[in-house]
Wavefront OBJ file of the C-alpha trace (Angstrom):
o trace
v -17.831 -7.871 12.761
v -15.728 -10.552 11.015
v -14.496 -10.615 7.669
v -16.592 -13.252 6.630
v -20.042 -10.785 7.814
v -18.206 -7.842 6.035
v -18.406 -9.618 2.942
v -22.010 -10.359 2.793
v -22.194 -7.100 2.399
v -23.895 -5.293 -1.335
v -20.242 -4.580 -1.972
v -18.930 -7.636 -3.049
v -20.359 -10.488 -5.163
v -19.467 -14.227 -4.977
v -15.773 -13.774 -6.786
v -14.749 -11.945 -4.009
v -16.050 -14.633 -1.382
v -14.177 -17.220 -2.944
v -11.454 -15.478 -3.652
v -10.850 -14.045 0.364
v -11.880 -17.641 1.497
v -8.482 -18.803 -0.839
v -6.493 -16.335 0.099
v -7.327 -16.832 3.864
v -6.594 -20.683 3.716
v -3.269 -20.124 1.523
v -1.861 -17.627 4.095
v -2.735 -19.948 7.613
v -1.571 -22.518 6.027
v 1.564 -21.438 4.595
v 3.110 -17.910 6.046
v 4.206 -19.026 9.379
v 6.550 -21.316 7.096
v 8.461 -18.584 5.060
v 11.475 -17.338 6.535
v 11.577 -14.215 9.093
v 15.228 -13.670 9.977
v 16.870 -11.385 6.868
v 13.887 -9.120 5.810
v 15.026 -9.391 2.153
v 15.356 -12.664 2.289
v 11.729 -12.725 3.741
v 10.325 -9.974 1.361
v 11.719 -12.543 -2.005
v 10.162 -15.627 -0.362
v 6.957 -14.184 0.191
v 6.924 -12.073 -3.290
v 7.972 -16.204 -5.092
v 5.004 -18.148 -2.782
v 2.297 -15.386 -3.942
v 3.225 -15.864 -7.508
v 3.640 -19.180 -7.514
v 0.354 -19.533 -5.597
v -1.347 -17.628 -8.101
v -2.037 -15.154 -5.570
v -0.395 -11.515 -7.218
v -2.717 -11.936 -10.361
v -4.820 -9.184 -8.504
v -1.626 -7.075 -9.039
v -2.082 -6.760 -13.123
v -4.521 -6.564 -15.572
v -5.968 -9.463 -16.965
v -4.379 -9.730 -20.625
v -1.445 -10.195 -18.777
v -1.831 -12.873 -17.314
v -3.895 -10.776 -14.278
v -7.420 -11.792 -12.487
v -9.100 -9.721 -13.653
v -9.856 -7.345 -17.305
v -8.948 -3.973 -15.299
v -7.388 -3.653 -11.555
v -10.208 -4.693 -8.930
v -9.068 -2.244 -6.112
v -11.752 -4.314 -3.715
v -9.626 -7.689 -4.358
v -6.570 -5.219 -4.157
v -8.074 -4.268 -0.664
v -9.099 -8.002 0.514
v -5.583 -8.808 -0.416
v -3.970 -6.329 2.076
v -6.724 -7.026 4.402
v -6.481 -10.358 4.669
v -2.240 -11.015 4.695
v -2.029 -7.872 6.984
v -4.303 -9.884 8.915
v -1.564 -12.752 9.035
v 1.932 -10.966 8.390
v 3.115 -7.888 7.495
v 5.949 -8.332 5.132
v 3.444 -10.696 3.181
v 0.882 -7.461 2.259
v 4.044 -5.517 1.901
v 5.240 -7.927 -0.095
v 1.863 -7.969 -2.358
v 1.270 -4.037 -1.853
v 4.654 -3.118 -3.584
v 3.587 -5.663 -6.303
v 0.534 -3.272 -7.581
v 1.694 -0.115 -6.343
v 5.177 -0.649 -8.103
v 3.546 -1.583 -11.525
v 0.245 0.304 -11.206
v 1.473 3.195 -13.292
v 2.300 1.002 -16.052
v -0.831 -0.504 -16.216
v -2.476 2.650 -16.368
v 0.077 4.666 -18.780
v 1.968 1.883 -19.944
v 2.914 1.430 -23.941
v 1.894 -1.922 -24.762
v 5.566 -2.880 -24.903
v 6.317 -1.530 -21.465
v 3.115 -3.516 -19.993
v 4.425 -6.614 -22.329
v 7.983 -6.708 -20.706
v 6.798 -6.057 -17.307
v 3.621 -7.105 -15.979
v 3.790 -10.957 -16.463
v 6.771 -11.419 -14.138
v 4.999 -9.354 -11.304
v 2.198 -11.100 -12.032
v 4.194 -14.407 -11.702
v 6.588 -13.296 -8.537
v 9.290 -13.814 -11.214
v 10.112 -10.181 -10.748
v 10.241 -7.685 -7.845
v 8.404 -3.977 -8.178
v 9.225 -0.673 -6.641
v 7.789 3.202 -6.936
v 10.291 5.609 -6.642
v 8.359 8.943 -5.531
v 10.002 10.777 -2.559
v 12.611 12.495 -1.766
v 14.278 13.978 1.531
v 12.712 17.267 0.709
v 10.004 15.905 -0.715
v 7.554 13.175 0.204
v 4.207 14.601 0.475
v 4.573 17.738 -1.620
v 4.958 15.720 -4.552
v 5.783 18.903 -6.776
v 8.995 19.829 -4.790
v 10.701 16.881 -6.549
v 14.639 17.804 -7.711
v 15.124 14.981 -9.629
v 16.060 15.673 -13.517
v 15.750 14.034 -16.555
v 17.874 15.422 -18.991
v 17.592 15.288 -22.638
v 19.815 12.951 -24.277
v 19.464 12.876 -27.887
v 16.066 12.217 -29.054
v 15.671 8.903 -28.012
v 17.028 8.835 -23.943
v 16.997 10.981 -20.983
v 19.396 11.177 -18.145
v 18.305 10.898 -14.481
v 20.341 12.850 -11.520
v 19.233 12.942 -8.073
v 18.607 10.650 -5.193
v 15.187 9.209 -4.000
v 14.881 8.380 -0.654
v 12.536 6.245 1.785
v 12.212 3.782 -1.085
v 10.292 0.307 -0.695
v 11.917 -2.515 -2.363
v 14.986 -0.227 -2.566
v 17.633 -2.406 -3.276
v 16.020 -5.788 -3.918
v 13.166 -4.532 -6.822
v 14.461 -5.665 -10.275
v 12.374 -2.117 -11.749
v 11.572 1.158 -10.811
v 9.060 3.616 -11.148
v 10.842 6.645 -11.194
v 9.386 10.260 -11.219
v 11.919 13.258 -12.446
v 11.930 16.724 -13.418
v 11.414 17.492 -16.951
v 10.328 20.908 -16.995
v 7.662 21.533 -19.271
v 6.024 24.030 -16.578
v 6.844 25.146 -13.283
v 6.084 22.574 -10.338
v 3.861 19.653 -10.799
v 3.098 20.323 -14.458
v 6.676 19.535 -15.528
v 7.631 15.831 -13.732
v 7.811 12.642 -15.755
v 7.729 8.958 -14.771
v 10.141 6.347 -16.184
v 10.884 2.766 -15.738
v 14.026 2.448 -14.871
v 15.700 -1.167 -14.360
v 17.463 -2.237 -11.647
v 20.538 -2.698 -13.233
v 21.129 0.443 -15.635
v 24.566 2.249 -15.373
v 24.583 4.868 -12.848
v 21.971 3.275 -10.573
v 23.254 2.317 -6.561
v 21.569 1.927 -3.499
v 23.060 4.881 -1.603
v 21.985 3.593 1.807
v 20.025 1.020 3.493
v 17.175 2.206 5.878
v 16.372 0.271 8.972
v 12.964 1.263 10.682
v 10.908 0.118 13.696
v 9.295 -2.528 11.528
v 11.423 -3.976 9.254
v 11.284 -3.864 5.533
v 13.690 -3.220 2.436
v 13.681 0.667 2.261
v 16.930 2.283 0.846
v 18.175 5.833 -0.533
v 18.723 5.530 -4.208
v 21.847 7.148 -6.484
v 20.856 8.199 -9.956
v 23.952 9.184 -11.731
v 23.969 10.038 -15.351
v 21.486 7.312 -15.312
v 20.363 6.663 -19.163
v 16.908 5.856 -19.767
v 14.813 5.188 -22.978
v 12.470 7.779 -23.631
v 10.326 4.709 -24.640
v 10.071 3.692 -20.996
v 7.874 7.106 -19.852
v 5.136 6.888 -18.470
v 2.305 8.652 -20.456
v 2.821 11.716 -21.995
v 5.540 13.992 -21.225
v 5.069 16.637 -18.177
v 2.022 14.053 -17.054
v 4.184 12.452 -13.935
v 1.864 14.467 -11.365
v -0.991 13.226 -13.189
v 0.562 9.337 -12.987
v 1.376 9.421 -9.493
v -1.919 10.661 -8.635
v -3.729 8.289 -10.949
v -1.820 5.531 -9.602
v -2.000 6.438 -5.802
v -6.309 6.765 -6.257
v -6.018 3.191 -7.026
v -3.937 2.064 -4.070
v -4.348 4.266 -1.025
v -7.694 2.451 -0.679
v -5.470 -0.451 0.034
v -3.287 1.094 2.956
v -6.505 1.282 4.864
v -7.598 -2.013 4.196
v -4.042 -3.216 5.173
v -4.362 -1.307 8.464
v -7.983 -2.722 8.746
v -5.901 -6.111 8.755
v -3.967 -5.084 11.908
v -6.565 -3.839 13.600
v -8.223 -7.307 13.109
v -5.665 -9.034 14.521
v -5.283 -7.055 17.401
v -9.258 -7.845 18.225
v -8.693 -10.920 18.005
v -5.697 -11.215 20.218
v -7.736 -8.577 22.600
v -10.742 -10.427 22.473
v -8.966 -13.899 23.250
v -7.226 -11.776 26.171
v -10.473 -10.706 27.779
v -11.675 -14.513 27.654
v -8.563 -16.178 28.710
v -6.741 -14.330 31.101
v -8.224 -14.232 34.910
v -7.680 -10.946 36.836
v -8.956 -11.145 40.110
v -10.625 -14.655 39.816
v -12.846 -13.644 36.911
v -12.321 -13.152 33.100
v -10.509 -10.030 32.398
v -13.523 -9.354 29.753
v -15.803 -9.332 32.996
v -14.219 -5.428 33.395
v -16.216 -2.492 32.032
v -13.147 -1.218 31.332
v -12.246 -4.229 29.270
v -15.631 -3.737 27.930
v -15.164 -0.198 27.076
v -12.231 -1.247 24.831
v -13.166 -4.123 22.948
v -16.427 -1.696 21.729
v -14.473 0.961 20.826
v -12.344 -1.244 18.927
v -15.058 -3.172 17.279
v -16.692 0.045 16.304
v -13.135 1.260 14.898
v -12.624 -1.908 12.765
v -16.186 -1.847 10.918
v -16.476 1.376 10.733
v -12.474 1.659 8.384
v -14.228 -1.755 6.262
v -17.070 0.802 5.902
v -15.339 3.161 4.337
v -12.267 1.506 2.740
v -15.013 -1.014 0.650
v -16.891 1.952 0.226
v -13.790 3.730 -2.037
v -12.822 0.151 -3.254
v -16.486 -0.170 -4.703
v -17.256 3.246 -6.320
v -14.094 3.318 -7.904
v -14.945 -0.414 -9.105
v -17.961 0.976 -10.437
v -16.699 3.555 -12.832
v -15.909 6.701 -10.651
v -12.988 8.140 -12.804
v -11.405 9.125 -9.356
v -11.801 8.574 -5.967
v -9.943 11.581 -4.285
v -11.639 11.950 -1.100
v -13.266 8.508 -1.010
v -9.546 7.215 -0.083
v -8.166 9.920 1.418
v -11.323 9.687 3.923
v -10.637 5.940 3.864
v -7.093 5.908 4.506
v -6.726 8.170 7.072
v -9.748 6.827 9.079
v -8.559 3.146 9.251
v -4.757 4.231 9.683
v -5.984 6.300 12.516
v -8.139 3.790 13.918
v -5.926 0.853 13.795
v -3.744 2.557 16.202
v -6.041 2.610 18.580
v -7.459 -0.925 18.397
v -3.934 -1.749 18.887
v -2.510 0.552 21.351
v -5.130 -0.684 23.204
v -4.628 -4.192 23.029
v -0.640 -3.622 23.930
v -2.388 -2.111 27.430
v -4.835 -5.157 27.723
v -1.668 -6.909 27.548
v 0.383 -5.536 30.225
v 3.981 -6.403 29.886
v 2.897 -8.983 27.252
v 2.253 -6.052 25.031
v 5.641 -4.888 25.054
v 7.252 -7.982 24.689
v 9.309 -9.131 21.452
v 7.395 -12.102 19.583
v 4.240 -11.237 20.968
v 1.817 -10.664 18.209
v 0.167 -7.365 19.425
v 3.882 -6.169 19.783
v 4.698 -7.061 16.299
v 1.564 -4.524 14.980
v 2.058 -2.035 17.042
v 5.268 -1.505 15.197
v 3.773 -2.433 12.150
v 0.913 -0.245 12.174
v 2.824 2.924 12.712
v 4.819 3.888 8.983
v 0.953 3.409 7.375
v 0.067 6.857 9.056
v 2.681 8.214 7.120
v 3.306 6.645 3.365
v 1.478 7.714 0.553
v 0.429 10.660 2.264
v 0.445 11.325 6.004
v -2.540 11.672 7.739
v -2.062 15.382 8.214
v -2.572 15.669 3.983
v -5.134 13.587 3.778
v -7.119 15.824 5.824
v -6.596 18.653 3.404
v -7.055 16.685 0.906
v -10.718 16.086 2.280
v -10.931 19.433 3.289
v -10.055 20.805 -0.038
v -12.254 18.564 -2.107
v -15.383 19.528 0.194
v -14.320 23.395 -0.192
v -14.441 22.513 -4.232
v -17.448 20.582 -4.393
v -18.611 23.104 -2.274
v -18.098 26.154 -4.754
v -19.091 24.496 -7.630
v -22.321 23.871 -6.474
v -22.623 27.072 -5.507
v -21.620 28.414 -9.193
v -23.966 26.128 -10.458
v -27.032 27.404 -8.516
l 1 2 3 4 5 6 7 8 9 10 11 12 13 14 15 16 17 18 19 20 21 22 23 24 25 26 27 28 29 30 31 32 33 34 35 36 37 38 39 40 41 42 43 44 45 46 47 48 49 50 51 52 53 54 55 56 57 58 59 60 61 62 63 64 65 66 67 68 69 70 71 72 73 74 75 76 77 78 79 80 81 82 83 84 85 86 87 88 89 90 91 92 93 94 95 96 97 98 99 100 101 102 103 104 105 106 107 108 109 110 111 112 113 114 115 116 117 118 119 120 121 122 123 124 125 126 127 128 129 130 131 132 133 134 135 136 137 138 139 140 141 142 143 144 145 146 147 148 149 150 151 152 153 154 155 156 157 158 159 160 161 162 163 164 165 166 167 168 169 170 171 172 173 174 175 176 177 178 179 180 181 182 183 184 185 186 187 188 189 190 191 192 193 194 195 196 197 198 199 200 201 202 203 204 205 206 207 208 209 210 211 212 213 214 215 216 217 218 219 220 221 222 223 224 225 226 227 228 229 230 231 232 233 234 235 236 237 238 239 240 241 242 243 244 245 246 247 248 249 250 251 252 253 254 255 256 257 258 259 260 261 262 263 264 265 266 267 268 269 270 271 272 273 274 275 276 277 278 279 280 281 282 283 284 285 286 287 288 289 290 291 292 293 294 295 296 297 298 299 300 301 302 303 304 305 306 307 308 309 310 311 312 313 314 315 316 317 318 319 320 321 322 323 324 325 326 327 328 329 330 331 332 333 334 335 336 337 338 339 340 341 342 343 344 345 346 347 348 349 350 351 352 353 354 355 356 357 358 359 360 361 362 363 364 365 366 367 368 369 370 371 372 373 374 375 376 377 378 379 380 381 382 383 384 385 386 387 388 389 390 391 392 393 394
């Protein structure tokens, strides 16, 4: 199923349609223009043609200057879906965009969402979320990070963060820090933290098999505003969970853009390319594959659209709805595209080939914002609840 049949679907109404048909014209007509070469070169071209296109509004709310009153998360999803359909760095680009300034919009003073959201809005400015650390990614309460009492009116940060996107070209962070109001993940905080405050460095650059801007980051002695937290103090868990329901909808529906594109490029494989002296697609193997993979790709918009919509609709969170989502089409999109590198042959493995290109691509979003392996217990554990609850109830 195409894009274009997904959306006749109850989930979306006629915004959406126009807005993915947009979207989809902007980015074949004008990605394969940007530059390629130096990924942060690439990531700030592609971050200033969004904005300027008018195409990050879907990023921030609408009183400033967004597309909508509160974050859509099924534009947020069409988004990724549709410029991981064309490019990778471009829904990076956009993803980093909401996920960087997500936690403002939802815990935000006025005067933090004032200063900040209109440039990311714009492309004027470039957003980050600073989360994880070497010791701890997915067990969010682990972080080391501290945030020191300065007076009454600042903090101090001291620690690193690590495996950062946008590290080292974002002009803000969202930083989460130890605060200690209560043991573990009662007692973080989350700050905005500018780029260039005092005591901030990019410790290291990280190169991975797909490139983007990821870097360790210094904080030392780092002063802060106690005006720029996040919501209320000890309430970081709380923000990064908030802020993450919103958004890993979106890493599905940016893996359901890969897996697209790989049945497309599949698809035009079976038709095109002659293996003894008929169509490659004339194969039941061939066969096999290409239903497999069409099953895998509407069966993640199934689910990811599914999240997208009930949290649209007023669900005050989504927990397993994404989780379910996330890991599904992350899951899946590696197989649509693993097997369209083998439908390939040595095409598959080839640099510039486009199945190449995803299959590198494809791999990090089995990991960020929670690795496949947590998702499952969170599933697991919200089923258990639900579960117990009912019984209590009964």
């Amino acid at each position: 199923m195409s894009l274009a049949e997904t959306l006749s679907w109850p989930f979306f109404n006629d915004g959406h349609r126009a807005y993915a048909e947009k979207l989809s014209r902007w980015a074949a007509d004008n990605l394969h223009t940007l530059p390629h070469d130096d990924v942060d070169e690439a990531c700030r071209a592609r971050v200033k043609a969004l904005g300027e296109a008018g195409l990050l509004t879907p990023t921030v709310p609408g009183e400033f200057g967004g597309m909508h009153a509160a974050l859509d998360v099924r534009t947020l999803c069409l988004s990724r879906e549709i410029l991981g359909y064309y490019d990778g760095l471009a829904d990076f680009s956009f993803a980093m965009q909401g996920l960087g300034t997500g936690s403002i919009t939802l815990y935000g003073s006025p005067e933090l969402k004032s200063r900040y959201l209109p440039n990311v809005g714009k492309g004027k400015s470039i957003a980050a979320f600073a989360i994880s650390e070497l010791e701890a990614g997915s067990d969010v309460a682990a972080l080391k990070m501290t945030a020191e009492p300065d007076g009454n009116t600042h903090v101090r940060l001291n620690g690193n963060k690590t495996w950062i996107s946008n590290g080292g070209i974002a002009d803000h962070y969202v930083v989460f820090a130890r605060t200690g109001e209560a043991p573990g993940a009662r007692g973080l905080s989350a700050f905005m933290v500018d780029a260039d405050t005092p005591g901030l460095s990019v410790e290291e650059r990280i190169e991975v098999i797909a490139p983007h801007p990821l870097a360790t980051l210094r904080f030392d002695n780092v002063r802060v505003p106690v005006a720029n937290r996040l919501g209320a103090p000890g309430e970081g868990f709380k923000v990064a969970m908030s802020t993450l329901d919103i958004f890993r909808s979106t890493v599905g529906a940016a893996a359901l853009g890969f897996a697209r594109r790989a049945l497309h490029e599949m698809t035009s494989r079976a038709v095109n390319r002659k293996l003894f002296g008929a169509p490659l697609g004339d194969l039941q193997l061939t066969q096999g594959a290409l239903a497999d993979s069409i099953t895998d790709v509407d069966t993640s918009a199934l689910l990811v659209y599914r999240a997208a919509w009930t949290k649209d609709n007023g669900a005050a969170r989504v927990t397993s709805e994404a989780a379910m989502a996330k890991m599904h089409a992350t899951e899946a999109a590696q197989r649509v595209i693993d097997r369209a590198v083998q439908l390939f042959g040595g095409q598959g493995v080839t640099k510039g080939n486009k199945v190449e290109e995803l299959y590198r691509e494809i791999r990090a979003l089995r990991i960020y914002e929670g690795a496949t392996e947590v998702q499952k217990v969170v599933i697991a554990r919200e089923a258990l609840k639900n579960f117990a609850a009912a019984s209590a109830a009964s």
